[in-house]
Structures are given as structure tokens and as C-alpha cells.
C-alpha atoms as an extended CHARMM CRD file, in Angstrom:
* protein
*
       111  EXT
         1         1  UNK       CA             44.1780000000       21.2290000000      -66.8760000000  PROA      1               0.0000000000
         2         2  UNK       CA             41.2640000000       22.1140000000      -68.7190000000  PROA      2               0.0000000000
         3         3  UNK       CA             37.9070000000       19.1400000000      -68.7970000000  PROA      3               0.0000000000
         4         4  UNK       CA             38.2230000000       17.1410000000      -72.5220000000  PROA      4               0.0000000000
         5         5  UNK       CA             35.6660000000       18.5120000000      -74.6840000000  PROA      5               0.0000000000
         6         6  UNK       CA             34.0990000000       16.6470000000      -77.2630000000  PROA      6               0.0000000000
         7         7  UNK       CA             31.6710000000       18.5290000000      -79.8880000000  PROA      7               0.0000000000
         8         8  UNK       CA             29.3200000000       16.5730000000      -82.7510000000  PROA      8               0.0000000000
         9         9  UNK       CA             28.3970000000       18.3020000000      -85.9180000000  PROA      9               0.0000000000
        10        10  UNK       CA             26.1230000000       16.5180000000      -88.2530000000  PROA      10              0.0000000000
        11        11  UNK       CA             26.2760000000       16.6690000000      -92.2070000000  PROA      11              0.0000000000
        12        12  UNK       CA             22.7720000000       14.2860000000      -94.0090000000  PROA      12              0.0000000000
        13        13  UNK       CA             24.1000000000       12.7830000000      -96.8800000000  PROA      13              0.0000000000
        14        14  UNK       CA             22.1130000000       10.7980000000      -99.6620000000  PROA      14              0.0000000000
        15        15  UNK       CA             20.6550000000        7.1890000000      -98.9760000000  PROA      15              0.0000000000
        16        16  UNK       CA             19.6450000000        8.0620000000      -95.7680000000  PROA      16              0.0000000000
        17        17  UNK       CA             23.2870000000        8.4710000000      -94.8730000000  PROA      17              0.0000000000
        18        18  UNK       CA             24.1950000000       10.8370000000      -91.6520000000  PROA      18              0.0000000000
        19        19  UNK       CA             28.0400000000       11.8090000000      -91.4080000000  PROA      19              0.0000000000
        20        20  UNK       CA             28.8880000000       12.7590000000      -88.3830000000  PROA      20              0.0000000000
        21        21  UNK       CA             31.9860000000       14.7850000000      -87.1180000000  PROA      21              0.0000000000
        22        22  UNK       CA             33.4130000000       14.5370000000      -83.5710000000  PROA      22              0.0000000000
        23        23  UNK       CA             35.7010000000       17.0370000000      -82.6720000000  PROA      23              0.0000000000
        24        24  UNK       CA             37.7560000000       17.1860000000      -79.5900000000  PROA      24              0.0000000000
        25        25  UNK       CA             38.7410000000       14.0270000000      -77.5140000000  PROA      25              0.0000000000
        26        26  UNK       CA             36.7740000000       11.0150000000      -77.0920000000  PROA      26              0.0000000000
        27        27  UNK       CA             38.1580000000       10.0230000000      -74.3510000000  PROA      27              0.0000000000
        28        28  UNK       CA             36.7450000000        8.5420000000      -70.7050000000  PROA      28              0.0000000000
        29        29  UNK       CA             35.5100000000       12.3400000000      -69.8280000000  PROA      29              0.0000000000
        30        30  UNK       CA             33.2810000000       12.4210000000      -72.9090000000  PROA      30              0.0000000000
        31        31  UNK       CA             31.6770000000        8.7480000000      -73.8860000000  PROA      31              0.0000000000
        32        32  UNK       CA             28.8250000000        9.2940000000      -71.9890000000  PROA      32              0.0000000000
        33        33  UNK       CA             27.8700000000       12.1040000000      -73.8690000000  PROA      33              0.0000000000
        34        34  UNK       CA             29.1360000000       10.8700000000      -77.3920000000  PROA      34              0.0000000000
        35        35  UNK       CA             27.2220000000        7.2340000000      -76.8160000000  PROA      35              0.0000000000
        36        36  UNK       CA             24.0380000000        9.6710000000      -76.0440000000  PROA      36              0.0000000000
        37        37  UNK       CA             23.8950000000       11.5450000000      -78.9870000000  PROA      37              0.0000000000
        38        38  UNK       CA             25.2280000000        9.0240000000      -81.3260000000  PROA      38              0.0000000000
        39        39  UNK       CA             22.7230000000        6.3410000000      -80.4660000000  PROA      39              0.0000000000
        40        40  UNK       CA             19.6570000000        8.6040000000      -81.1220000000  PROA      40              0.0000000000
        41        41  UNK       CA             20.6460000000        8.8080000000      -84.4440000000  PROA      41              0.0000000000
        42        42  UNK       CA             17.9430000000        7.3560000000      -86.7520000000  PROA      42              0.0000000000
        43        43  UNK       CA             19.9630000000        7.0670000000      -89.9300000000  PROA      43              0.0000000000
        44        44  UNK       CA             20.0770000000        3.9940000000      -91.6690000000  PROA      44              0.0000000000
        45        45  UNK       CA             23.8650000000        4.7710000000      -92.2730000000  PROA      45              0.0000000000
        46        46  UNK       CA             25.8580000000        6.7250000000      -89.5910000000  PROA      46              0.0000000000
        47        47  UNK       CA             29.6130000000        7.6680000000      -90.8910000000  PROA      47              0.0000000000
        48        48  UNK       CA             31.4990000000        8.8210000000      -88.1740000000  PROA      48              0.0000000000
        49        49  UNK       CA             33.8690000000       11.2770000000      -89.4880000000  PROA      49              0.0000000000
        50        50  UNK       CA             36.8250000000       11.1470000000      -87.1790000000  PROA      50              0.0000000000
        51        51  UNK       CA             39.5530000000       13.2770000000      -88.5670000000  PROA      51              0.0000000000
        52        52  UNK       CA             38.6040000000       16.2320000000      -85.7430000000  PROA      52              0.0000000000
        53        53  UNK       CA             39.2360000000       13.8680000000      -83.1920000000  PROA      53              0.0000000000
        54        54  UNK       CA             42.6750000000       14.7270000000      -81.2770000000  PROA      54              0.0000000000
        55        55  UNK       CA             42.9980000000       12.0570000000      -78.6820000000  PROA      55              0.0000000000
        56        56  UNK       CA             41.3140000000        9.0050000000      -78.8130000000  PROA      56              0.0000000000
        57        57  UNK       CA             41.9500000000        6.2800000000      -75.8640000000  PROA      57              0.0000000000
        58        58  UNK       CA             40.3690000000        2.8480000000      -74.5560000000  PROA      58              0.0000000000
        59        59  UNK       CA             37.3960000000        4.4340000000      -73.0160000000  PROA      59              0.0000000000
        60        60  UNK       CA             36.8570000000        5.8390000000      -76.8550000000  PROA      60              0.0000000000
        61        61  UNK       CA             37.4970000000        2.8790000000      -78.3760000000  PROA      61              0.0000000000
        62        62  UNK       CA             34.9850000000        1.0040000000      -76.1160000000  PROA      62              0.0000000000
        63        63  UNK       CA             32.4770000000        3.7470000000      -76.7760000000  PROA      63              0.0000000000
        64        64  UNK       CA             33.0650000000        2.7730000000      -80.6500000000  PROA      64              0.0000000000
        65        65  UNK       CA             32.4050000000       -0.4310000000      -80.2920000000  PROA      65              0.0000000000
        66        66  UNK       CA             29.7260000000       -0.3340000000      -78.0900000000  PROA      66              0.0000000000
        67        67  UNK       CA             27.5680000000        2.3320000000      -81.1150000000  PROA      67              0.0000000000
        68        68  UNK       CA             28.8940000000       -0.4850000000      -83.7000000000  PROA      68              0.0000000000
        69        69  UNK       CA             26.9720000000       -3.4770000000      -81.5610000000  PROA      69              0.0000000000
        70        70  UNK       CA             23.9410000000       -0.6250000000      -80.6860000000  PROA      70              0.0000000000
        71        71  UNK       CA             23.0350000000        0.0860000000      -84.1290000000  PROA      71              0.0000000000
        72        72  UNK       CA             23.8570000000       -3.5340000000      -85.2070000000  PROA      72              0.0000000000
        73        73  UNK       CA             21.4130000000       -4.5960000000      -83.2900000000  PROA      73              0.0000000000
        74        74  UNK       CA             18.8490000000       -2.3210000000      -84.3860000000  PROA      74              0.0000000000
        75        75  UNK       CA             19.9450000000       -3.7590000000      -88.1610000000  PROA      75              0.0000000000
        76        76  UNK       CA             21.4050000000       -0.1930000000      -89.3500000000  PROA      76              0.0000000000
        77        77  UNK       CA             25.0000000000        0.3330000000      -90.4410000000  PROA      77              0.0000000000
        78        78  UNK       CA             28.1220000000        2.0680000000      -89.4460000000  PROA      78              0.0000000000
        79        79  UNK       CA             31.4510000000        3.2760000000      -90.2250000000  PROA      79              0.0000000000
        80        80  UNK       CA             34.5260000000        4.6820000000      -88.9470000000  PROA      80              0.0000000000
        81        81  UNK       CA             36.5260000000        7.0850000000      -91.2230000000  PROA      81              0.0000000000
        82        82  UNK       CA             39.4230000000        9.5530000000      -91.5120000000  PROA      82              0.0000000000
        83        83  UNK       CA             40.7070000000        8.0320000000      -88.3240000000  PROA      83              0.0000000000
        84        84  UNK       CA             43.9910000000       10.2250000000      -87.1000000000  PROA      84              0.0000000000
        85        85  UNK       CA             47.3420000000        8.4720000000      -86.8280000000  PROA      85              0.0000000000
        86        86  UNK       CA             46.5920000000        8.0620000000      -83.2650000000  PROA      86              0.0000000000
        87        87  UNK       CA             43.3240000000        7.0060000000      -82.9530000000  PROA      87              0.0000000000
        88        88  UNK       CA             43.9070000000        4.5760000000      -86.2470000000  PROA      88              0.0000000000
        89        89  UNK       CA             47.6650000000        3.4750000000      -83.7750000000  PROA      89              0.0000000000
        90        90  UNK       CA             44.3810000000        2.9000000000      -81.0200000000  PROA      90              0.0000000000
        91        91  UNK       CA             42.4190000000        0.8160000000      -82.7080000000  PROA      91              0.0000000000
        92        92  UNK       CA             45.1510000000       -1.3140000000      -84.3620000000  PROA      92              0.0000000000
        93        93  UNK       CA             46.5960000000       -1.9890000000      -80.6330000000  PROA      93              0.0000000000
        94        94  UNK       CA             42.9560000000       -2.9080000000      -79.5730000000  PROA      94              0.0000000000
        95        95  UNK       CA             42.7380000000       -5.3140000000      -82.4960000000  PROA      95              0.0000000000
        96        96  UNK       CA             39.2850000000       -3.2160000000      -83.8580000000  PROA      96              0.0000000000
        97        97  UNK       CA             40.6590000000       -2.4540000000      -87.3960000000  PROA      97              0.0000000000
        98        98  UNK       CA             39.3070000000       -5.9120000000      -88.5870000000  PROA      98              0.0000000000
        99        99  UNK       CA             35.7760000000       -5.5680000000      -86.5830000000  PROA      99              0.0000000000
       100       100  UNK       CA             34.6530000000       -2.4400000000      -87.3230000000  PROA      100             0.0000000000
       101       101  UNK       CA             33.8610000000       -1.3710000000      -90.8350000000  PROA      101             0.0000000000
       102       102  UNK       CA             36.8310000000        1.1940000000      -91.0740000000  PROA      102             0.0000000000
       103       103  UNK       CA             37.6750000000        3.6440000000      -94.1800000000  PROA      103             0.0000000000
       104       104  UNK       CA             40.8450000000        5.7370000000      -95.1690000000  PROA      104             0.0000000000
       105       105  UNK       CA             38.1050000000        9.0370000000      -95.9930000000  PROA      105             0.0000000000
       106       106  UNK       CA             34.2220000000        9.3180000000      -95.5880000000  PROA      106             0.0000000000
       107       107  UNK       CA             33.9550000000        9.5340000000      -99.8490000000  PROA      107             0.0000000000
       108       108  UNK       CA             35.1120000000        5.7570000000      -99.0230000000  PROA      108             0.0000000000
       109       109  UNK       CA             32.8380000000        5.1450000000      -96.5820000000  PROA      109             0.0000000000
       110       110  UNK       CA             30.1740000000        6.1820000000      -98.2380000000  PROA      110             0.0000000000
       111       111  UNK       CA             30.7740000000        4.5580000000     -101.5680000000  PROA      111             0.0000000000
């Protein structure tokens, strides 16, 4: 079985917007290094662009949640979009669709 790989591309946007595309699985193997590079973002806006993401579990959805309270805190904003059927079937089970800000496509997000 090959180790879950998880790889972050970064698009700036206007408004001091930063999109930001996972791609691989964010999954228990690869929080710690998503929650790194995600939190040193200095954007006043992070989007996280998740339709690259193929397998999204608990661990994940912790990790989410945990960059949602992170930049909260430090009074900057975040979204979720382009979540996959399975990692939008995820967050639905864990009851997150209502807490974090969560779009159908980044244009939404961004808007």
C-alpha cells in the first residue's frame, strides 16, 4: 500500500485572497503537514479549493476545523469549496456543513 500523499498548490487572487488547492488525501497520514502549511498562510482570505482532494476522513475533517478556529482567531477568513461527493458526504455526517463557511465552487467563495 503506498503512504497517502497530499500536495498544496497556491493560486493569489484579488482582495488579498489566496486559493489554495489540496490534492491527494487529507487524511490522518497527511494533517500534520496540511495544518503546517496552511496556517502560515498570511492571506486575509484563504479558499481552500478542495475538488483535488480524493479521500477525505475524520482526521481531515478535524484538520479543517482546527485551520477554521486558527485563522479565526487571528480575525482572517476562510472557506471550503468544490468539496467532492465524499468529502461534502464527510462533513455532512460530522455535522460541519453549517459551521464552516462552505461553497458549491471557489467563483462562490470568492464572491
Amino acid at each position: 500500500m503506498q503512504p497517502a500523499k497530499l500536495d498544496i498548490t497556491q493560486q493569489p487572487a484579488s482582495n488579498g485572497t489566496l486559493i489554495a488547492r489540496p490534492t491527494g488525501k487529507l487524511s490522518l497520514e497527511t494533517v500534520s503537514g496540511f495544518l503546517q502549511e496552511t496556517r502560515a498562510y498570511s492571506a486575509d482570505k484563504l479558499i481552500l479549493d478542495m475538488s483535488g482532494v480524493s479521500y477525505l476522513d475524520s482526521a481531515g475533517v478535524g484538520a479543517l476545523v482546527q485551520l477554521f478556529v486558527h485563522r479565526r482567531n487571528q480575525a482572517k477568513k476562510f472557506a471550503v469549496a468544490a468539496l467532492t461527493p465524499q468529502g461534502a458526504a464527510v462533513m455532512q455526517v460530522a455535522g460541519l456543513m453549517k459551521l464552516l463557511p462552505t461553497f458549491a465552487t471557489v467563483e462562490a467563495a470568492s464572491a
